[in-house]
C-alpha positions as CSV (number, residue, x, y, z in Angstrom):
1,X,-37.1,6.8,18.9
2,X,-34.5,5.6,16.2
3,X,-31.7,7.5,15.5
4,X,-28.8,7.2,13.4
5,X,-25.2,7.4,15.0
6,X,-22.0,7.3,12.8
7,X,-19.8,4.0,12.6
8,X,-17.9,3.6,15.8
9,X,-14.7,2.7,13.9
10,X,-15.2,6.5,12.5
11,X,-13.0,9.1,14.3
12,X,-13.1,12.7,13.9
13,X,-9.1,12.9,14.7
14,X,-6.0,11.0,14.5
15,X,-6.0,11.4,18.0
16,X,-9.5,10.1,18.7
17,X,-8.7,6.9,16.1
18,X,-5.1,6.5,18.3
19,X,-7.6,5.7,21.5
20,X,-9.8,3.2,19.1
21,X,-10.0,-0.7,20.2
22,X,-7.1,-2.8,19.2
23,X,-7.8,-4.8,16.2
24,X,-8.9,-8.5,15.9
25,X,-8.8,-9.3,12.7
26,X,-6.0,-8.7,9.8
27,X,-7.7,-9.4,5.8
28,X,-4.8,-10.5,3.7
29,X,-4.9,-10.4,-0.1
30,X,-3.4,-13.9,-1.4
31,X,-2.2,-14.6,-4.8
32,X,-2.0,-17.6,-6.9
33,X,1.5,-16.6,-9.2
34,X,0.5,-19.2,-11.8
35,X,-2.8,-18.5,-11.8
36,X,-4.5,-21.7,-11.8
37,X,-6.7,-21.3,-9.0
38,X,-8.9,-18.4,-8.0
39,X,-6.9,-15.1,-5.8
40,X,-8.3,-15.0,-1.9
41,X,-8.8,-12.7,0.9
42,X,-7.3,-14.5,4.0
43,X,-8.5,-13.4,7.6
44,X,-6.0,-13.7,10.3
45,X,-6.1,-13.9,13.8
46,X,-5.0,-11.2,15.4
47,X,-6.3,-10.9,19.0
48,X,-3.4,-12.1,21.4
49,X,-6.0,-13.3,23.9
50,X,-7.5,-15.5,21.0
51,X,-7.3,-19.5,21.0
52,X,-6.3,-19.2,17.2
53,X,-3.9,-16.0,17.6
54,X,-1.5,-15.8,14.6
55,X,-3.5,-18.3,12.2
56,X,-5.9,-17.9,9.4
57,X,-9.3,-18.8,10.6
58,X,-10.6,-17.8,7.2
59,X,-10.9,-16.9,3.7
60,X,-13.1,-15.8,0.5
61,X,-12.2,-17.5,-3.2
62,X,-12.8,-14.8,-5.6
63,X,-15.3,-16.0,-8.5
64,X,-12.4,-15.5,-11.4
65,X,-9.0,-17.0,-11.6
66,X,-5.7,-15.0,-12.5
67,X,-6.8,-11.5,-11.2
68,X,-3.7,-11.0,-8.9
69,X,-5.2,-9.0,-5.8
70,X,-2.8,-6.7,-4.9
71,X,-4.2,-3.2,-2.8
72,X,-7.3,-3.2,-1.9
73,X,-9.4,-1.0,0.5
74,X,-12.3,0.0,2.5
75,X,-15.8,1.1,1.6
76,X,-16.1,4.1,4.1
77,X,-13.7,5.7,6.7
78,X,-13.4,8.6,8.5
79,X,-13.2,11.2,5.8
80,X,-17.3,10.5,6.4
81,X,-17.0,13.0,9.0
82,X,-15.4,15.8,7.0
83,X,-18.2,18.5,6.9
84,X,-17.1,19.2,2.6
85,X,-19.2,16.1,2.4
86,X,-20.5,14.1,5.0
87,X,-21.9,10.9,4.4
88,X,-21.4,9.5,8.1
89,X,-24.3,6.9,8.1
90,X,-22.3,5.0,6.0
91,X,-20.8,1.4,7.2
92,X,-17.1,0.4,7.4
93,X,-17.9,-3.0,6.1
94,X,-17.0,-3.8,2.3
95,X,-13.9,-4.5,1.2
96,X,-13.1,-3.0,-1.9
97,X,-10.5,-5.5,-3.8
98,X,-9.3,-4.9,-7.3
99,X,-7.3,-7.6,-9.6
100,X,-4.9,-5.6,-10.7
101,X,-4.1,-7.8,-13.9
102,X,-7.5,-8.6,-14.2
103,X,-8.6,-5.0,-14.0
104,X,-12.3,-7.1,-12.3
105,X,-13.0,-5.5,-8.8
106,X,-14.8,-7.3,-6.1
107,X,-16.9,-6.0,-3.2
108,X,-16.8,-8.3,0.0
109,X,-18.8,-8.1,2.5
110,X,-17.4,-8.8,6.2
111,X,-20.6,-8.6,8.1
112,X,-22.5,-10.3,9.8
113,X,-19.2,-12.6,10.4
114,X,-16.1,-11.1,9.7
115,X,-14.4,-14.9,9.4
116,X,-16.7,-15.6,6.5
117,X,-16.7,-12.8,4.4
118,X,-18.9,-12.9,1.0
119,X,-18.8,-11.6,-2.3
120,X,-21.9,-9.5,-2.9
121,X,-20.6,-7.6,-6.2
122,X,-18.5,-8.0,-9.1
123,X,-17.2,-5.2,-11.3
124,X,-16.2,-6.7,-14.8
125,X,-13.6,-5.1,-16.3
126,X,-15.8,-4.0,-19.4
127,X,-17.9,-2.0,-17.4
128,X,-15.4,-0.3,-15.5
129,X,-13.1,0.4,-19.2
130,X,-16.5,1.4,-20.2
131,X,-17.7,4.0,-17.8
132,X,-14.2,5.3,-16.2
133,X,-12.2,4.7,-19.0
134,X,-9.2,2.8,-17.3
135,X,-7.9,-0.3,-16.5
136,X,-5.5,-1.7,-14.1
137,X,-6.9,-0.8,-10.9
138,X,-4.3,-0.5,-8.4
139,X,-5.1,1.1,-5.0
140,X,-8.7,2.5,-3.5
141,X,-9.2,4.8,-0.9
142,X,-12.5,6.2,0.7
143,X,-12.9,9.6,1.1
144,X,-15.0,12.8,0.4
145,X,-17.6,11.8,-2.3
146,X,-16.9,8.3,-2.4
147,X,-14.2,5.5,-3.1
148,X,-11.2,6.4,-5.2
149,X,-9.3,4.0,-7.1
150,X,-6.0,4.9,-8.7
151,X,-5.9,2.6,-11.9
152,X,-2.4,2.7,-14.6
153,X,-3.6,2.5,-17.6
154,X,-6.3,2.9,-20.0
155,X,-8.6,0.5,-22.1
156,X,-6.1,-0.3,-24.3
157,X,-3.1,-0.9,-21.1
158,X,-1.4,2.2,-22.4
159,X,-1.3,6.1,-20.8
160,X,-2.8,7.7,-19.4
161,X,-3.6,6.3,-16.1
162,X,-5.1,8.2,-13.1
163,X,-8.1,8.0,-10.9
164,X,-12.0,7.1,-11.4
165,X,-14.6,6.9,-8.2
166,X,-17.2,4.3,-7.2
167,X,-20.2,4.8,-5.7
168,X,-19.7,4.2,-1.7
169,X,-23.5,2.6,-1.9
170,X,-24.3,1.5,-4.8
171,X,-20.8,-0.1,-5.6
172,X,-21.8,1.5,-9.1
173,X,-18.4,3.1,-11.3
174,X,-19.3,6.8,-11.7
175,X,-16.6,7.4,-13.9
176,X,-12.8,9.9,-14.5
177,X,-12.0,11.9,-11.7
178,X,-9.7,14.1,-13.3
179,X,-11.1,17.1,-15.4
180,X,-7.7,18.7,-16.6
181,X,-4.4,16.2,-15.7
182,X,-2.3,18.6,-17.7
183,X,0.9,16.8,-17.9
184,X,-0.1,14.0,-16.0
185,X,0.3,10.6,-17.5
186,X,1.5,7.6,-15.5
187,X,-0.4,6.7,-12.3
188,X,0.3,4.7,-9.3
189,X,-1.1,5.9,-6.1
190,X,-3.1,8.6,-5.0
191,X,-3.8,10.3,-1.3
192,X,-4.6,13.6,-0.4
193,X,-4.5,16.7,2.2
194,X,-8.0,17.3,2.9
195,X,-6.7,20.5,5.2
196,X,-5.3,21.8,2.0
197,X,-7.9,20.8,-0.4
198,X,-4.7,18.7,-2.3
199,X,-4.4,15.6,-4.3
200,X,-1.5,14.1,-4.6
201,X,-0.4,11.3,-6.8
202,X,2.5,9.4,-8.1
203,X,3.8,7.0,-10.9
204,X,4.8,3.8,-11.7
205,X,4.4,2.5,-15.5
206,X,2.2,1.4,-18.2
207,X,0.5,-2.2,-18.0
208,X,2.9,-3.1,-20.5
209,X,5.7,-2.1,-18.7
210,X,5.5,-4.3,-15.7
211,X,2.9,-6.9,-16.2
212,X,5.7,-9.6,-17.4
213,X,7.7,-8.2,-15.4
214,X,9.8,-4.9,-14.8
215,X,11.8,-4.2,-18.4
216,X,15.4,-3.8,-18.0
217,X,15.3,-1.2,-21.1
218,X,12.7,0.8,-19.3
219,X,14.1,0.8,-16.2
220,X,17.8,1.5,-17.6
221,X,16.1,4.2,-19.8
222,X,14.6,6.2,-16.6
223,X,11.2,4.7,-18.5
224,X,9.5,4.0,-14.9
225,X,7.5,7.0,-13.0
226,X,9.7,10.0,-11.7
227,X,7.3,12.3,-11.0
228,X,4.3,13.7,-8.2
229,X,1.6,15.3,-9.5
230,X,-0.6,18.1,-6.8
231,X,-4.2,18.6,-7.9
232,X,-6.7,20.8,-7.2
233,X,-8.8,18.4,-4.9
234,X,-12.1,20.1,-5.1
235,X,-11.6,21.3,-8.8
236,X,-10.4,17.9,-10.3
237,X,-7.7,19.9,-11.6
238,X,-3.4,19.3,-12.0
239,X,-1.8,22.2,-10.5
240,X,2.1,21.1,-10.1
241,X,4.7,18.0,-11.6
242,X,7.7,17.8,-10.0
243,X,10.6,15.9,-11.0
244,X,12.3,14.3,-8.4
245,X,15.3,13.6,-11.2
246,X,15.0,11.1,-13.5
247,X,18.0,8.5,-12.0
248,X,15.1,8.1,-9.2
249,X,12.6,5.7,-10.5
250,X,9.2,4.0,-9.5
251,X,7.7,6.6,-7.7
252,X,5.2,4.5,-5.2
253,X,3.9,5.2,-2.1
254,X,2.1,8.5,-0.7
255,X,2.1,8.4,3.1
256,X,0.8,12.3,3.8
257,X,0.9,13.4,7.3
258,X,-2.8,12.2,9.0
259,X,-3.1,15.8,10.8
260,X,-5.0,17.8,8.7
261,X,-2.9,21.0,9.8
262,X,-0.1,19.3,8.4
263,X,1.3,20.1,4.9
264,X,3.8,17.6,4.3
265,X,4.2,13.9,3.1
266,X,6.3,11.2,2.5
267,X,7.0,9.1,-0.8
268,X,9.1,6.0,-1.5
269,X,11.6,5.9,-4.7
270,X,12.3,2.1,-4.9
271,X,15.5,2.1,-6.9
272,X,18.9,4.8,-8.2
273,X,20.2,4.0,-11.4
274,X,23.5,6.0,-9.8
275,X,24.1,3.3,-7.0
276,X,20.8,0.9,-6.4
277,X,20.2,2.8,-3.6
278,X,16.5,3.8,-2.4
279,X,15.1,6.8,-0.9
280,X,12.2,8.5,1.0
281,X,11.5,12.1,0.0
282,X,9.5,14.2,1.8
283,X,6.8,17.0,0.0
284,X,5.6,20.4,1.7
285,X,4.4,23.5,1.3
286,X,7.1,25.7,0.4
287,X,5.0,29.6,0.2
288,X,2.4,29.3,-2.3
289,X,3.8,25.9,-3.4
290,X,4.6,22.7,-2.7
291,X,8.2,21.1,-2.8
292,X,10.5,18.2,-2.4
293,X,13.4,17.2,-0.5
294,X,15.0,14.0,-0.5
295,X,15.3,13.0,3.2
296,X,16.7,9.2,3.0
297,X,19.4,7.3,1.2
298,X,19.1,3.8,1.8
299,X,22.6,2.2,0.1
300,X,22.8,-0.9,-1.2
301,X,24.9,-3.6,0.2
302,X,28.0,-5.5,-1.7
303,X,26.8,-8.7,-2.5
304,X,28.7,-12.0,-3.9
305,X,27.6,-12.3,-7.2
306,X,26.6,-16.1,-7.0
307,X,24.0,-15.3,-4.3
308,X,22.8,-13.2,-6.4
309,X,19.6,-13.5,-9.1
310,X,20.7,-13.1,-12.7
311,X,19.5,-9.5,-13.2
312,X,22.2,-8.3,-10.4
313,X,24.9,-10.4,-10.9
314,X,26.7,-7.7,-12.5
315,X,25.8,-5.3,-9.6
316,X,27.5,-7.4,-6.9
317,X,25.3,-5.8,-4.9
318,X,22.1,-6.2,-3.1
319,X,19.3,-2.9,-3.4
320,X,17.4,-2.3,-0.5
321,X,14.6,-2.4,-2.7
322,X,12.0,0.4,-0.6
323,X,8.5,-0.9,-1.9
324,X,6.6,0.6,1.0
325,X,6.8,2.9,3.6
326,X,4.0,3.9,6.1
327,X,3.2,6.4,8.8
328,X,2.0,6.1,12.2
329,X,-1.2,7.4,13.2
330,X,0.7,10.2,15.1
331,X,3.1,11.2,12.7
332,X,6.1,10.2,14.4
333,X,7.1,7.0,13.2
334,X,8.0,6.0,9.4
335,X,8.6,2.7,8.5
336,X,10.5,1.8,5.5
337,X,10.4,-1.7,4.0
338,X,13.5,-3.0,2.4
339,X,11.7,-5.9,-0.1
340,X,16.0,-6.7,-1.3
341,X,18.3,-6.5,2.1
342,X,15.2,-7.8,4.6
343,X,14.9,-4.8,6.5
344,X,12.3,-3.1,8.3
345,X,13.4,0.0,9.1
346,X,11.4,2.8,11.9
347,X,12.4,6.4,11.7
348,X,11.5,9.0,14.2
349,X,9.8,11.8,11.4
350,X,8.5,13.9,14.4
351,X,11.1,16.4,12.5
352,X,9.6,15.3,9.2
353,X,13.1,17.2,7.5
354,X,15.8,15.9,9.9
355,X,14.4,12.0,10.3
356,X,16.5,9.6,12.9
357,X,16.4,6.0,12.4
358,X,15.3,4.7,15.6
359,X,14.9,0.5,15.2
360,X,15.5,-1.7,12.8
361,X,14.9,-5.8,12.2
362,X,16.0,-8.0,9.4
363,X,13.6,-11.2,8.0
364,X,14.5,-13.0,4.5
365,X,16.2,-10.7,2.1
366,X,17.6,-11.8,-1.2
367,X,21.7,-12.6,0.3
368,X,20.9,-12.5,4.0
369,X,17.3,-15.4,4.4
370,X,17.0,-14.3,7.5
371,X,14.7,-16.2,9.8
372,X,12.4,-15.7,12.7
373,X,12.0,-17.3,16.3
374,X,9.0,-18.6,15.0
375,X,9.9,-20.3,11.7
376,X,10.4,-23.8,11.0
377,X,12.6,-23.6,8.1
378,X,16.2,-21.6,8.8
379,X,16.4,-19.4,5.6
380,X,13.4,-17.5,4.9
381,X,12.8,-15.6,1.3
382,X,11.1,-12.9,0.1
383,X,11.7,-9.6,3.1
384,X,9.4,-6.7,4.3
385,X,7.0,-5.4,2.0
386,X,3.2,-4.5,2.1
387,X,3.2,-3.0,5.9
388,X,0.4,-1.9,8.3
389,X,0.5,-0.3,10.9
390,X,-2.3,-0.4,14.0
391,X,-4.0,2.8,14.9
392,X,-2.2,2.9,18.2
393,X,1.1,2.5,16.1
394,X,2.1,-0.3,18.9
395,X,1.7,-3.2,16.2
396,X,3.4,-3.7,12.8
397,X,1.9,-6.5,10.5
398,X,3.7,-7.1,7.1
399,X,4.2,-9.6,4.5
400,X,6.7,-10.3,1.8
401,X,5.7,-11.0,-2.2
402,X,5.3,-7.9,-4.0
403,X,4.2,-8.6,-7.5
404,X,4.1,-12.2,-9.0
405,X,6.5,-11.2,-12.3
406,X,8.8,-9.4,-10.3
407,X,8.8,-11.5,-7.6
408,X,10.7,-13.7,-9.6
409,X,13.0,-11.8,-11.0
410,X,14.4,-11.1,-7.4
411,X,13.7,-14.3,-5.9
412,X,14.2,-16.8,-8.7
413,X,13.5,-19.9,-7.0
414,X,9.8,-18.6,-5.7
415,X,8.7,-16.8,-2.7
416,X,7.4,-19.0,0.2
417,X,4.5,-16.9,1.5
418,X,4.6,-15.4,5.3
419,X,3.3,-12.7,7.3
420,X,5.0,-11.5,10.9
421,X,4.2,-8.7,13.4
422,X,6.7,-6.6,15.4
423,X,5.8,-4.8,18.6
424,X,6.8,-1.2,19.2
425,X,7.5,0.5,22.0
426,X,6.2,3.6,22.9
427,X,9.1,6.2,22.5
428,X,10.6,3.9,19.6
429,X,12.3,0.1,18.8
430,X,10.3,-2.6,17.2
431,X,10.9,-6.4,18.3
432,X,9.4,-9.0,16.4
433,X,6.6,-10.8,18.3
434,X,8.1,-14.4,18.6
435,X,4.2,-16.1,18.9
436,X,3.3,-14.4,15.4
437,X,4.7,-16.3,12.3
438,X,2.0,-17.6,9.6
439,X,4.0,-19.7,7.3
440,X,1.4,-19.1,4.2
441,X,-0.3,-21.9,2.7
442,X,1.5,-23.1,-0.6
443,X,0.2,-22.3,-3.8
444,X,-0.4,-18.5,-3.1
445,X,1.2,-15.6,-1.6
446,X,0.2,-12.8,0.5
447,X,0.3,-9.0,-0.4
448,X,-1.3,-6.2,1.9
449,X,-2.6,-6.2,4.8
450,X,-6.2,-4.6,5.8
451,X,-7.4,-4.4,9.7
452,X,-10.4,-4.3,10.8
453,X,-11.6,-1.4,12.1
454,X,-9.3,0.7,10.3
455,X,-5.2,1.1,10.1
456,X,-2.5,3.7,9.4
457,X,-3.0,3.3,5.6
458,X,-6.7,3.4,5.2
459,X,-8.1,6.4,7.2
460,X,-8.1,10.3,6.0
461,X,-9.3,13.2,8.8
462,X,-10.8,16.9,8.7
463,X,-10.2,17.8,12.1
464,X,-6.6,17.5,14.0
């Protein structure tokens, strides 16, 4: 007799998904900055033992051109198992991909060959303004009751932004997850505590605020997102802001502990208007509430003002420029990518209020270009940025354009596409892995990094 038996790649844990199979395959969004030939998903080689290890051995065009892929997720992942509502016959096999200018989302299949993956759905962006009323969508994420996309705007590319669900089947748009977002009006991303029945999400800007690039005015006028927002996850409902201070601004990245016991989380602010400096703050529960503390100050560096792009000059100095952060499958490591200086940073977080930078590696920066073992030109550009981390947290993958507008604002002579992988050793240290350099092919540039299977970034647990 037939029966049915949950996706393998499901685990009820973090510590069951730590034991998983290593990864063999990496999908890579890739973006055409001019936008003159259609966005793709890129597969890479990751399986050391692999003929083609470090290359890309394949790739989708999407059907539209000019949608700028940017984050993009999985159909189903663990959070099937959670027993608030289970849906564990589902398949970890779509890709969820959203063009973020574009506001069109595709749905890619990676079965039967996960080399040749297929569109089998489009989302047009009338549909989706239609039934969710937003636009913009930025990041998805499976979890209880299906896939969640955080989106930044509305039909018209102005506020509100915030969160609308798809159908994990159907692929259908169901429509506005929020019931009451009280003060709630930029989005960005948006992760959750499913031990706490929390919500958590954070801010960036309005369409218009970034989508020719980031406005100096805006920026200058604390404009940009400041602020997390904890919801009622069950109830659809806002039940705290909190400030981290206006001089902190674009509010980005929610990396929440993966052990469901564990009440706390960690968010990137990319930039100070005080000193250009970046930092990580840390939330928690703090009695019957949750709080912040600011746990990292990343300073910027003095910089000669001729290496520098026009909209720093008058800084002389470099900002580290944190635009991602992520959290290893055992909530000890963070690691903190520096887009400006070139670093990848790893902090030991098993104190998540007392963190201890452990390693550290520099590649490209906007002053520094440093290079790689495994690089034929000497002076690399663009630095760390979308990162991933395996489930065993003993591989690092990242790559190093962040947004085509701003790209070029930092890097005003273009960003030359690659993607690298460090190695990390058990009780801390990363070293980049001299056999894995993918120079990207011209003409597009590669943002975040999915792995088969599942990764750091992708997966949500009821059970510790």
């Amino acid at each position: 007799m037939a029966t049915w038996t949950p996706d393998p790649t499901f685990y009820p844990s973090p510590r069951m998904a730590m034991k998983a199979p290593p990864e063999k395959h990496a999908y890579v969004a890739a973006f055409d900055p001019a936008r003159h030939k259609p966005d793709t998903i890129a597969v890479v080689d990751v399986d050391p033992g692999s003929s083609t290890y470090s290359r890309v051995v394949g790739s989708v065009e999407m059907s539209n051109v000019g949608d700028e892929l940017h984050h993009f997720g999985w159909n189903a992942c663990s959070s099937c198992l959670c027993p608030n509502a289970p849906h564990p016959h589902v398949e970890r096999r779509y890709l969820v991909v959203p063009g973020l200018r574009s506001s069109r989302i595709y749905i890619i299949d990676t079965k039967p060959d996960p080399r040749n993956p297929k569109i089998v759905k489009v989302l047009e962006p009338k549909e989706i303004a239609e039934k969710t009323g937003y636009t913009r969508p930025h990041t998805t994420h499976c979890g209880p009751g299906g896939i969640y996309v955080s989106a930044l705007g509305n039909p018209d590319g102005k506020a509100p932004g915030g969160i609308f669900l798809i159908d994990h089947e159907s692929f259908e748009p169901l429509g506005r997850w929020e019931v009451d977002r009280g003060p709630q009006r930029l989005g960005y991303d948006g992760w959750w505590h499913l031990g706490y029945d929390t919500m958590v999400t954070s801010e960036w800007g309005t369409p218009d605020t970034f989508e020719n690039g980031l406005v100096p005015e805006v920026l200058l006028g604390s404009g940009y997102g400041h602020r997390l927002h904890f919801w009622d996850f069950t109830r659809r409902t806002h039940m705290q802001e909190i400030d981290l201070g206006a001089e902190y601004q674009l509010i980005f990245e929610l990396r929440p502990a993966h052990d469901p016991t564990k009440a706390y989380g960690f968010v990137n602010s990319v930039i100070s208007l005080k000193d250009l400096s970046s930092s990580i703050w840390m939330w928690h529960r703090d009695g019957d509430k949750w709080a912040v503390k600011r746990i990292i100050d990343i300073p910027a560096e003095p910089a000669d003002p001729d290496l520098l792009p026009p909209v720093l000059k008058g800084f002389k100095a470099v900002p580290p420029l944190v635009t991602d952060i992520n959290l290893s499958m055992d909530d000890r490591f963070l690691y903190v990518a520096c887009w400006g200086t070139g670093d990848m940073q790893q902090y030991d977080v098993s104190d998540p209020f007392e963190p201890k930078l452990t390693s550290k590696v520099r590649i490209g920066g906007i002053v520094s270009r440093a290079t790689h073992a495994g690089a034929k030109n000497g002076a690399l550009n663009g630095g760390p940025q979308m990162v991933e981390v395996s489930r065993d947290g003993r591989r690092v993958y990242f790559t190093n354009s962040l947004y085509g507008a701003v790209d070029s604002q930092f890097y005003p002579d273009g960003i030359d596409g690659w993607m690298v992988k460090l190695d990390v050793k058990p009780k801390g240290g990363v070293a980049f892995d001299p056999k894995f350099f993918i120079q990207w092919p011209m003409g597009r540039r590669p943002h975040q990094v999915r792995l088969d299977g599942g990764d750091c970034s992708s997966d949500s647990y009821c059970y510790p």
